[in-house]
C-alpha positions in Angstrom: -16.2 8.3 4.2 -16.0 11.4 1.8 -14.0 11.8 -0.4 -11.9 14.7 1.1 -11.2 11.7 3.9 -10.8 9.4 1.7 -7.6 11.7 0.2 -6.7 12.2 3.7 -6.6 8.7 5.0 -4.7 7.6 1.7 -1.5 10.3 2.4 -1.8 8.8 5.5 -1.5 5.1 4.4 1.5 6.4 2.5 2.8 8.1 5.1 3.1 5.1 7.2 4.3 2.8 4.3 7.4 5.5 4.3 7.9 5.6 7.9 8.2 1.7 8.8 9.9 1.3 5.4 12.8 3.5 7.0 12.5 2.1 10.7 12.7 -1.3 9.3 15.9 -0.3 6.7 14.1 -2.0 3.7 15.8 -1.4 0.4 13.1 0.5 -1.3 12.5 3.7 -3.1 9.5 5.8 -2.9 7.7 8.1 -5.7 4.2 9.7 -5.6 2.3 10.8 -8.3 -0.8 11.6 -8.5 -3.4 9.2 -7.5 0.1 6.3 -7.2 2.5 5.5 -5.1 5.2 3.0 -6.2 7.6 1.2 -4.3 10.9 0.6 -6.4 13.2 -2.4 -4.5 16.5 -2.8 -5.0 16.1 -5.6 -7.0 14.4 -2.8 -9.4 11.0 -4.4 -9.1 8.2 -3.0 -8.0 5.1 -2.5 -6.0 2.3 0.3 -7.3 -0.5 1.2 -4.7 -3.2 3.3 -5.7 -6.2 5.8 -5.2 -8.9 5.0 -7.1 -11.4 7.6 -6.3 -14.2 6.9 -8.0 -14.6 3.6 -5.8 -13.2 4.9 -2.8 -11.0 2.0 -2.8 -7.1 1.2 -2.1 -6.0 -0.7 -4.7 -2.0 -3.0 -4.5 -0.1 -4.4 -7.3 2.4 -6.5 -6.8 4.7 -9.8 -8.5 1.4 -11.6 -6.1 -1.3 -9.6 -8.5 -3.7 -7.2 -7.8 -5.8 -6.8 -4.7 -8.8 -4.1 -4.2 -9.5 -2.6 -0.4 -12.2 -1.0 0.8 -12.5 0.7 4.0 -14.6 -1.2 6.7 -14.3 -1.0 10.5 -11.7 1.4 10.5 -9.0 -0.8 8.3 -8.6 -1.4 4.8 -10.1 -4.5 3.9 -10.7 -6.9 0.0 -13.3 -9.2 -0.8 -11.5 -12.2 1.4 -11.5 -10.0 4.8 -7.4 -9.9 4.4 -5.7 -6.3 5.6 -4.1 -4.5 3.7 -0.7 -3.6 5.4 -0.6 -7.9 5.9 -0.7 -8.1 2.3 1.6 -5.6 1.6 4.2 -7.4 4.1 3.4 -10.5 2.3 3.9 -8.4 -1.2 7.6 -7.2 -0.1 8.6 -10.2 0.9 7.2 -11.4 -3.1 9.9 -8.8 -3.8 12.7 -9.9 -1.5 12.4 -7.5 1.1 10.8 -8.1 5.0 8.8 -5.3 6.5 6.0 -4.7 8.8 3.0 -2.6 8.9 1.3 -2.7 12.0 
């Protein structure tokens, strides 16, 4: 992946995050800046997903800790062969809220 894809594929990640965020009704607020995205619950806690560029990796912060993905076989994937969208379910629920990923 280059990075130009790499950029791509990220907006897209967020994109979806957004979009079965709003299907699902979770209470959650989004902001994007930059190379982060944060997720702000109702509960005023917070989940902070970013680019980091120089790695090419995805990288998720949440009340669970911090988790590093890279992209393998088409998915994003850390060191324990975990996805990342099922960590990020697991991640909202850390922070009271149930949602899906696909």
């Amino acid at each position: 992946m280059n990075l130009a894809e790499f950029h791509q594929n990220i907006e897209q990640v967020w994109d979806h995050i957004e979009e079965q965020c709003d299907e699902q009704d979770v209470d959650v607020d989004f902001e994007r800046q930059g190379s982060v995205f944060t997720m702000t619950f109702g509960n005023h806690t917070q989940i902070v997903i970013n680019k980091q560029e120089s790695m090419l990796e995805l990288w998720l912060a949440s009340r669970l800790g911090g988790l590093h993905f890279a992209w393998k076989d088409n998915d994003w994937i850390n060191h324990d062969g975990k996805r990342f969208y099922d960590c990020l379910s697991e991640a909202c629920a850390a922070h009271g809220e149930e949602a899906t990923f696909g």
